[in-house]
C-alpha positions in Angstrom: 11.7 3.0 -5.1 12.8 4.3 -8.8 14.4 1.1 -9.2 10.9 -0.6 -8.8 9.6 1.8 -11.1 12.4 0.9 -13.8 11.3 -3.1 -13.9 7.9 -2.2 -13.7 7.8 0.1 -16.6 10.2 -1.7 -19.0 8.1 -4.7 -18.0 5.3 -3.1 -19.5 7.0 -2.0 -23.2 4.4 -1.3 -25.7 3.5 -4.0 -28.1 2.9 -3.0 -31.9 -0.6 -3.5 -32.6 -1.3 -5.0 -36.1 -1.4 -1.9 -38.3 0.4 -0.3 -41.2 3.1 1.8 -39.7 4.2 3.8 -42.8 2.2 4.8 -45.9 3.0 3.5 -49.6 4.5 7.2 -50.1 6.4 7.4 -47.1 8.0 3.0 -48.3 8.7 4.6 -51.5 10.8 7.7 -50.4 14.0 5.9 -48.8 13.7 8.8 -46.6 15.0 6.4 -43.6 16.5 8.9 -41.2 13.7 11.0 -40.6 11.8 7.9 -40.2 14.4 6.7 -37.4 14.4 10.2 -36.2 10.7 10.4 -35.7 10.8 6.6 -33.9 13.4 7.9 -31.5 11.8 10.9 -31.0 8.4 9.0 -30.2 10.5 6.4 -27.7 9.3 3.4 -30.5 11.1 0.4 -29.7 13.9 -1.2 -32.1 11.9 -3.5 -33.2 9.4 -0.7 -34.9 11.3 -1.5 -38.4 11.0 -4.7 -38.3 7.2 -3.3 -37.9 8.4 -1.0 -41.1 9.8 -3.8 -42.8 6.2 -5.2 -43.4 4.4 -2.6 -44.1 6.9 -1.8 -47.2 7.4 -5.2 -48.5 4.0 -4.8 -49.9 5.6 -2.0 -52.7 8.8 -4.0 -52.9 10.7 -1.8 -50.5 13.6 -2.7 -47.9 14.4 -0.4 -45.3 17.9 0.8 -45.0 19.1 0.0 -41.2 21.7 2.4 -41.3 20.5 5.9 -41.9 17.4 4.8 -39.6 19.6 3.6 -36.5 21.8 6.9 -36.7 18.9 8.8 -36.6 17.2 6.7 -34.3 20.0 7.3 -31.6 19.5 11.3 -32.4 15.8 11.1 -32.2 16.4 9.3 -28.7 18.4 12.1 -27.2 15.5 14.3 -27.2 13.6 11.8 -25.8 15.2 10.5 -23.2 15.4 13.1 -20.9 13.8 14.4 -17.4 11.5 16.8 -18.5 10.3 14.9 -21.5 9.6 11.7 -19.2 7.6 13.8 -17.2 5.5 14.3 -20.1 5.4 11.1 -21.0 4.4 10.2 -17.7 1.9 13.2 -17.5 0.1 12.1 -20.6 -0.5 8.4 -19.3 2.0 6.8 -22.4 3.9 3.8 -21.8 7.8 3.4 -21.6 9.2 1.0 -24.6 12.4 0.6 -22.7 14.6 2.1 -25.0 16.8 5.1 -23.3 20.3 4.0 -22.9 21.2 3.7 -19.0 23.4 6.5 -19.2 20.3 8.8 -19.5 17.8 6.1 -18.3 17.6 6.8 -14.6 16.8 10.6 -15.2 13.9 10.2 -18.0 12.4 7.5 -15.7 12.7 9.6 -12.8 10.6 12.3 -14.5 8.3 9.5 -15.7 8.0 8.5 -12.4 6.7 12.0 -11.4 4.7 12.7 -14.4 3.0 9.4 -13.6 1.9 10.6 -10.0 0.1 13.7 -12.3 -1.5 11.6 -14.6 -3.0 9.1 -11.6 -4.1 12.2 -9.7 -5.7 14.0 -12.9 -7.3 10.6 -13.6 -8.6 10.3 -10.1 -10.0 14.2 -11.0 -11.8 13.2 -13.8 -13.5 10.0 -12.5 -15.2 11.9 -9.9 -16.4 14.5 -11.8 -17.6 11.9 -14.0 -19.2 10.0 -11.2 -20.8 13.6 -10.1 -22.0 14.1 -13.4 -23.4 10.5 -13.7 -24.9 11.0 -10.2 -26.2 14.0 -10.9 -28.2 12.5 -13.8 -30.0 9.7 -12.3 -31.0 11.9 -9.6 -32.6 14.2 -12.2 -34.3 11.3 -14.2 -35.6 9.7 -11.2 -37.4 12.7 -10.3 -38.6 13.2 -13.3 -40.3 9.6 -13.1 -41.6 9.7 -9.4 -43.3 13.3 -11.0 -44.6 11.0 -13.5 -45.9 8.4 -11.4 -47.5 11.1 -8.6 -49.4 12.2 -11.4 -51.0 9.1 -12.4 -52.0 8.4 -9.4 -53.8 11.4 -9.4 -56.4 9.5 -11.6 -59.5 8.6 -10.0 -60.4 5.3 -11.7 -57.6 3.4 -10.4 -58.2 -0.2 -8.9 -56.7 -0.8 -5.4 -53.9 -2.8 -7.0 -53.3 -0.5 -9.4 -52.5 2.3 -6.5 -50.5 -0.1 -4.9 -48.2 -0.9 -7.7 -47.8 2.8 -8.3 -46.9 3.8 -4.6 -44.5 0.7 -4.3 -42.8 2.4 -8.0 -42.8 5.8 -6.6 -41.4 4.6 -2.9 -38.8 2.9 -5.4 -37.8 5.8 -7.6 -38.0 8.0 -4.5 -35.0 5.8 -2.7 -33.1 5.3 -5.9 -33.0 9.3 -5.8 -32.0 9.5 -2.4 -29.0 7.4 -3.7 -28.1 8.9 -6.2 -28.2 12.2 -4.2 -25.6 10.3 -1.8 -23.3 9.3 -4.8 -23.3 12.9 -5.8 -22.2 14.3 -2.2 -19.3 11.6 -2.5 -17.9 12.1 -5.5 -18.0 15.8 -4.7 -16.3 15.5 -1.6 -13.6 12.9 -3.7 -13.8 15.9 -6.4 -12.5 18.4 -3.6 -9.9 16.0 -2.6 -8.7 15.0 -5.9 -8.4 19.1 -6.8 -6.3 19.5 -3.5 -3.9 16.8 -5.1 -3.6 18.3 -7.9 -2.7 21.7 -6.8 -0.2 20.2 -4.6 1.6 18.2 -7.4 1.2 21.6 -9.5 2.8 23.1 -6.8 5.8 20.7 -6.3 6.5 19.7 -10.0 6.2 23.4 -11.7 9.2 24.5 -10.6 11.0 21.7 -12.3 9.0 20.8 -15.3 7.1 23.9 -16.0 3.0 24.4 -15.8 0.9 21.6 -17.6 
């Protein structure tokens, strides 16, 4: 299963999106290593100075490969472990691919778990979102079929104009009911999701701490 996991997360390596990655200060202090340190640190790709590279060339400055690639492969060690791919995982961040495969199969493994949290936390917060949302419309279409009730109350309405009202207030009335029904399900996905949770709190905690 973890070897699926592997192809599937290196297969999906961050891209570097358009964007300075270093300021004018930062080009102009040749402070390489604890630019490569940081990278590794961060799991950035090797490619990240060529990223570098650009961003500097508009002051005029090279990056020196050397001093960043040692402290790359420093930064990388504290990376590249179990507990800190759990985190990884946890927090929904991608895997760039770039643990050596001595120490690979163990930051992947955690990466693997801490992705398990992350869907389960995600699945959390989407119901309680959709409860929220549910909630909401439920509340608003009361509101209106208040609304409507009262004009109806007004005795200089036409035939038709009663009609149109009833048929709005029949309407908001069933669109409450709905939303009343999305409420109850996302609570009862809500208590699921919270059982989930706890379990995976349960299992991982002992391994990777509390989150």
């Amino acid at each position: 299963m973890r070897s699926l996991v592997v192809g599937a997360v290196v297969a999906g390596a961050l891209t570097t999106v358009g964007c300075a990655t270093l300021s004018k200060e930062q080009c102009l202090s040749g402070n390489w290593g604890a630019v490569g340190y940081d990278d590794g640190m961060d799991g950035r790709p090797m490619s990240r100075l060529d990223d570098h590279a650009k961003a500097c060339a508009k002051v005029g400055v090279t990056p020196d490969p050397v001093p960043y690639f040692a402290a790359r492969a420093d930064g990388l060690k504290r990376y590249c472990t179990e507990p800190n791919g759990f985190r990884v995982g946890r927090e929904g961040k991608r895997y760039a691919g770039v643990c050596p495969p001595p120490v690979e199969a163990e930051f992947l493994g955690g990466y693997a778990d801490g992705e398990r949290v992350h869907a389960a936390t995600q699945r959390l917060e989407s119901a309680r979102s959709d409860l929220s949302s549910a909630d909401a419309r439920a509340d608003k279409r009361a509101r209106q079929a208040d609304g409507v009730e009262d004009e109806l109350r007004n005795p200089k309405l036409t035939d038709a104009q009663i009609r149109e009202l009833r048929d709005r207030l029949n309407r908001l009335r069933r669109e409450r009911r709905e939303a009343i029904e999305d409420g109850r399900r996302a609570d009862a996905a809500i208590r699921d999701a919270e059982r989930e949770v706890d379990d995976l709190r349960a299992l991982f905690s002992p391994r990777y701490g509390g989150w």
